[in-house]
C-alpha positions in Angstrom: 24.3 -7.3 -7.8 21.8 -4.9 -9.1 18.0 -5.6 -8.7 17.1 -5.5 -12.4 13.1 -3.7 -12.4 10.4 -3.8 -15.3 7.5 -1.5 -14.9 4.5 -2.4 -16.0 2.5 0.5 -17.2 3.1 3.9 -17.5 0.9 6.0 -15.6 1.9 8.6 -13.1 2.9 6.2 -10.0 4.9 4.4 -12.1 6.7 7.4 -12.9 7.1 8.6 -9.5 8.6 4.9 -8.3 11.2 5.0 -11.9 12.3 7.9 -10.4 13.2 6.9 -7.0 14.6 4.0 -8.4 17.0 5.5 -10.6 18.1 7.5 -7.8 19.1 5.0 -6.2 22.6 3.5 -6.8 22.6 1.7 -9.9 24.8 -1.4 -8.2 21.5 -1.9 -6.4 18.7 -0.8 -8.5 18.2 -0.7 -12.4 15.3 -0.4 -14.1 15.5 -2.9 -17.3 12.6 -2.4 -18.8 8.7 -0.6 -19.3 5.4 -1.7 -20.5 2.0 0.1 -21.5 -0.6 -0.9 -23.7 0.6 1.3 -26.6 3.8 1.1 -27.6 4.4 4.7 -28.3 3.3 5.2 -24.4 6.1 2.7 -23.4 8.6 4.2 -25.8 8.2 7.8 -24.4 8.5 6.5 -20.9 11.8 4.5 -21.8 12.9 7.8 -23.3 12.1 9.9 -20.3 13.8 7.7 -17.4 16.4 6.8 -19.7 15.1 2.9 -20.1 16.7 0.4 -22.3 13.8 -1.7 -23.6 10.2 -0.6 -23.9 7.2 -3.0 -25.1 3.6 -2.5 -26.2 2.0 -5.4 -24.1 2.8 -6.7 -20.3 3.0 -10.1 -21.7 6.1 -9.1 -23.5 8.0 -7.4 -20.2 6.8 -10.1 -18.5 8.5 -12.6 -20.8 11.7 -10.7 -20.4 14.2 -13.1 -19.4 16.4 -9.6 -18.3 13.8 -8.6 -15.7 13.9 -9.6 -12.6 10.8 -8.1 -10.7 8.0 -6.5 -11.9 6.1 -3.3 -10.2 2.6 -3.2 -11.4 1.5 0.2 -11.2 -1.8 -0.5 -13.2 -5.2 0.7 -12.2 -7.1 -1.9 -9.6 -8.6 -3.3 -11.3 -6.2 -4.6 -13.7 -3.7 -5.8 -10.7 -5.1 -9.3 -10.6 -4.8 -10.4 -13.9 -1.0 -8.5 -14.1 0.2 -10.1 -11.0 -0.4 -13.6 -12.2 0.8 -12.8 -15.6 3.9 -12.3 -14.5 3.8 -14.8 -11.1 3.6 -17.3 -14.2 6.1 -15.7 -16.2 8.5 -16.5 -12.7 9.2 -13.1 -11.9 8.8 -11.3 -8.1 6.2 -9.0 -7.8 5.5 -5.8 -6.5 2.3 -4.8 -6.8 0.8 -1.1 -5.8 -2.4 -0.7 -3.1 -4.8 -2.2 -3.4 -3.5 -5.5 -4.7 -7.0 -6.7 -5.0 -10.2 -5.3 -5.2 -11.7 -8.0 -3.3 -10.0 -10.4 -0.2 -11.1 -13.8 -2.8 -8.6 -11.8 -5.7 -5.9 -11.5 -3.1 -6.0 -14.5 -1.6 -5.7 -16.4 -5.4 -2.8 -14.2 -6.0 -1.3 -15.0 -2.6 -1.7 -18.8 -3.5 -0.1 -18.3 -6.8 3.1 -17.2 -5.5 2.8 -19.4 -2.7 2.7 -22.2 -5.2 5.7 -21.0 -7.5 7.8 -20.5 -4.5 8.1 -16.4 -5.8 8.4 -13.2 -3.6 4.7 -11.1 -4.0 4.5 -7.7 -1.8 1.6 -5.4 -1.5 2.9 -1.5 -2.1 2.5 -0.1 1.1 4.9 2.2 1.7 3.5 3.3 4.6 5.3 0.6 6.5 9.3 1.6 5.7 9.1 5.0 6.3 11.3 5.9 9.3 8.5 7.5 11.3 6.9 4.3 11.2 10.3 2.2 12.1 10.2 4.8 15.2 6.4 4.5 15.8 7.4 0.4 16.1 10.1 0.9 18.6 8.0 3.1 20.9 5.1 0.7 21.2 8.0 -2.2 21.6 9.5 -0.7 24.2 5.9 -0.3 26.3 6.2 3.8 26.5 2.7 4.0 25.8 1.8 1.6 28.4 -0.9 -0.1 28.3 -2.9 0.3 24.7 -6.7 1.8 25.0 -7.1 3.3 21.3 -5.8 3.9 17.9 -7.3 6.6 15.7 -6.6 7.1 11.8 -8.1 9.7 9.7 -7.1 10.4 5.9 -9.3 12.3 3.3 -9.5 14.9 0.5 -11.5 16.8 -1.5 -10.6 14.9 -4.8 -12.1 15.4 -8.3 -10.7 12.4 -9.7 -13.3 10.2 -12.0 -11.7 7.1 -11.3 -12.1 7.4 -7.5 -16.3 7.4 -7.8 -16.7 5.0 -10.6 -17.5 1.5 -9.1 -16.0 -0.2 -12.6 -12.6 1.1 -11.5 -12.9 0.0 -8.2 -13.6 3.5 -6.1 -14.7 4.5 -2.9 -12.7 6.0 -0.1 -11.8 2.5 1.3 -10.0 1.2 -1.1 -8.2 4.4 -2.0 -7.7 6.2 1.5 -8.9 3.7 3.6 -6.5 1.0 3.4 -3.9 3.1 5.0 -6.0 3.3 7.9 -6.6 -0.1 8.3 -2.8 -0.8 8.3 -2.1 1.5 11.0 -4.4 -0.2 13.4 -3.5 -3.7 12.5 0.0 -2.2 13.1 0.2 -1.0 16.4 -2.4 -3.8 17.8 -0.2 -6.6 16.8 -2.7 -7.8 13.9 -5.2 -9.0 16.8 -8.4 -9.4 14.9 -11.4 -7.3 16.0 -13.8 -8.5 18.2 -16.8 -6.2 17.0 -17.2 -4.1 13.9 -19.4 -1.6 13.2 -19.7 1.2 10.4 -21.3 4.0 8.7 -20.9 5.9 5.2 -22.1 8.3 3.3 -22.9 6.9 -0.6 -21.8 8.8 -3.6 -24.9 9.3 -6.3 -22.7 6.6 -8.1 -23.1 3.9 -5.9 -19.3 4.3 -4.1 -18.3 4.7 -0.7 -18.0 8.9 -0.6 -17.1 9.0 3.4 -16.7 6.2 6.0 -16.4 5.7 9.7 -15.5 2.5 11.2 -14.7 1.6 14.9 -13.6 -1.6 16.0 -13.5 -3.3 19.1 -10.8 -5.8 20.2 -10.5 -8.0 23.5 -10.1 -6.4 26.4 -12.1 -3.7 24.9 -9.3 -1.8 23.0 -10.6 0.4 20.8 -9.6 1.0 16.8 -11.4 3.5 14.6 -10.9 5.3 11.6 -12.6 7.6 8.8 -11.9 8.1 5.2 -13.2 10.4 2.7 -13.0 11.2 -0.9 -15.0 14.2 -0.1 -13.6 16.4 2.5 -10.7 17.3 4.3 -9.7 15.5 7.1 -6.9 15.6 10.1 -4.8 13.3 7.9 -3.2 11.8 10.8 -2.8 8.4 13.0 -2.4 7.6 16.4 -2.2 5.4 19.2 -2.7 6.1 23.3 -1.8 4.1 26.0 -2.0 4.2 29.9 1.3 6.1 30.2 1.6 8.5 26.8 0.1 8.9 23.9 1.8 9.0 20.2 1.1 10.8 16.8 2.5 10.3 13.3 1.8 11.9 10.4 0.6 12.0 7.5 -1.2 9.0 7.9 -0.1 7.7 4.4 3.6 8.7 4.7 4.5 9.8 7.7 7.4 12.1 8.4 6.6 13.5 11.6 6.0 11.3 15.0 4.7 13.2 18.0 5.4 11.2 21.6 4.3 13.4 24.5 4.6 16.7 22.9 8.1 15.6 21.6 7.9 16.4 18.0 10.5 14.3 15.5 10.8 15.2 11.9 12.0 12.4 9.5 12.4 14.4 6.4 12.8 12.2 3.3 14.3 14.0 0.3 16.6 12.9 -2.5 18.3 15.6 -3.0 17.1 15.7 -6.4 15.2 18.5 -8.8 12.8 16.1 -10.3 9.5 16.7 -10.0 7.3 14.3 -8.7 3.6 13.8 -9.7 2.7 13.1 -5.9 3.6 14.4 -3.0 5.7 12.7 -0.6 7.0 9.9 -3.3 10.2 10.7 -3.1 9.5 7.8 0.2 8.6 5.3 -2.0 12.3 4.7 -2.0 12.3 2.9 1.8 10.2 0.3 0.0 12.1 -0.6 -2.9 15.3 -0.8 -0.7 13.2 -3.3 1.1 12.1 -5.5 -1.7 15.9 -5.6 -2.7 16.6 -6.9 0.8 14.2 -9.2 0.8 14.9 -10.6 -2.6 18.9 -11.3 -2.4 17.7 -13.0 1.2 15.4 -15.5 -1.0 12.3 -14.3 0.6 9.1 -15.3 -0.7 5.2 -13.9 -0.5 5.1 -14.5 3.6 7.6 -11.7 3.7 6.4 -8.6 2.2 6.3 -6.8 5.4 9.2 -6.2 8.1 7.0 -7.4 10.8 5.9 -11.4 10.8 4.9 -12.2 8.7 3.6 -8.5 7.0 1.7 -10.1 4.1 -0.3 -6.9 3.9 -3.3 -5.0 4.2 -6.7 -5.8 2.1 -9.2 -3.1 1.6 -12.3 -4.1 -1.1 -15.2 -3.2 -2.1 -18.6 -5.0 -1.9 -22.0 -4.4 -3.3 -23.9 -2.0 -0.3 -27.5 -3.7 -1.1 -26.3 -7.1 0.1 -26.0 -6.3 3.5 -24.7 -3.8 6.1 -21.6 -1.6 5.7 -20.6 -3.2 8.8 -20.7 -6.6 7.3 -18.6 -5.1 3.7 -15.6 -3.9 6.3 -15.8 -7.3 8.1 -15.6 -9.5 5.1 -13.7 -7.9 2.3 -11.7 -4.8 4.4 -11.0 -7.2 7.0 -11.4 -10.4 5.7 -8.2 -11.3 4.5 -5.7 -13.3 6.9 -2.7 -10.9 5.5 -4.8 -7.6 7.5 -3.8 -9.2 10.9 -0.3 -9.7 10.1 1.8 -7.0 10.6 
């Protein structure tokens, strides 16, 4: 039985995710319906991806009796209210990163679908791609021995407004960072930190421009990570042990894991001529597989993750005056019970 999808908005992401979807076999993806706040935005869309219904309001998709779950490929700020639109509506959700801009909005969303019994799941992709599945089995089977560190870095030079207006919930943490975040709570088991200590560079605009955390778990393992919307950066995670030491990258979608100078590619490519907006989409297809899996298994919002219970990874903002940078990753970056799960 086809997984019958309604995307809600129209913007370049959801694009990118239509197509993957409709590359997929259409016994086990179809994508019902589309939503944006103009009517003539939805319309086009539908026309483009070949989409039978298109509506001028996510009230209306959400109200489709025909859809079965909705992606929310809105900007941050608008996840919140979307998500429990449709949560109440009694559809499944799959909502891009960051589902909230701040650990109390993801933890009231998490408690809707809780309460309704209904599958919820945080868009990291990150966590399906192959590289990762391989990064998993490594650390499970103890080749890196003993853990000591884990190192993420991701950042560009990016001349996108949205990314330094503090209305739109920017900054490099919620954008970049998160995918950092995830690694480490990854490959440490989703231990919390012990310490947590930061530093970042403030754009005019009041934004996180470039940040540096480290984090210290028991036994004095070590975690760190730096993200930035304003330079170029290795892009790339990894984790050493006592015995080896293990690479993947990129950090956001990683096709390429490195395990003492052994080099494996995990090339992901449809086989298709369409043109994405962003690169490496084409992997957002491991993802929606996985929502389909989870779904005709009656899964609900413990299970967005493959590992236990994988609820997701939070990054947020939070006002710089009120306190240290150090306290803003500790409380909203790190504050939510879903960043130790994976």
């Amino acid at each position: 039985m086809p997984l019958r999808w309604g995307i809600v908005s129209a913007g370049l992401i959801s694009s990118d995710f239509t197509l993957v979807l409709c590359s997929l076999p259409r016994s086990d993806h179809q994508v019902v319906a589309v939503a944006a706040r103009e009517l003539s935005r939805a319309r086009e869309f539908a026309q483009k991806h070949g989409i039978p219904r298109a509506y001028g309001s996510y009230q209306e998709l959400a109200e489709d009796p025909n859809v079965e779950v909705a992606y929310i490929g809105t900007q941050n700020p608008q996840h919140k209210a979307t998500v429990l639109m449709c949560l109440a509506a009694g559809k499944a959700v799959l909502c891009e990163k960051p589902m909230g801009v701040n650990a109390a909005e993801v933890r009231e969303m998490v408690a809707e679908a809780r309460s309704r019994g209904l599958f919820l799941m945080e868009g990291l992709w990150t966590r399906f791609f192959p590289a990762t599945e391989a990064l998993k089995s490594v650390l499970a089977q103890g080749t890196l021995g003993d853990l000591r560190a884990a190192r993420a870095e991701m950042g560009f030079v990016i001349a996108l407004p949205r990314l330094t207006d503090w209305a739109q919930a920017g900054g490099a943490v919620l954008d970049l960072g998160i995918y950092c975040v995830q690694f480490i709570s990854m490959v440490f088991g989703g231990q919390r930190p012990e310490k947590i200590s930061a530093v970042a560079r403030v754009h005019e605009t009041g934004v996180d421009d470039t940040v540096s955390v480290l984090l210290q778990y028991p036994g004095g393992v070590q975690g760190s990570f730096t993200c930035s919307i304003s330079s170029k950066l290795s892009n790339a995670a990894s984790v050493s042990g006592t015995k080896d030491r293990a690479e993947v990258s990129p950090t956001w979608a990683p096709v390429e894991l490195v395990v003492n100078n052994d080099r494996k590619e995990f090339p992901c490519s449809l086989g298709s001529k369409e043109i994405y907006n962003f690169i490496h989409s084409p992997g957002m297809i491991y993802e929606a597989m996985h929502v389909r899996k989870c779904l005709r298994k009656g899964k609900g919002v413990e299970d967005t993750g493959r590992s236990k219970p994988g609820r997701g990874c939070l990054a947020a903002r939070h006002p710089f005056h009120s306190g240290s940078y150090g306290n803003y990753i500790s409380q909203d970056v790190l504050g939510h019970p879903s960043a130790y799960s994976m």
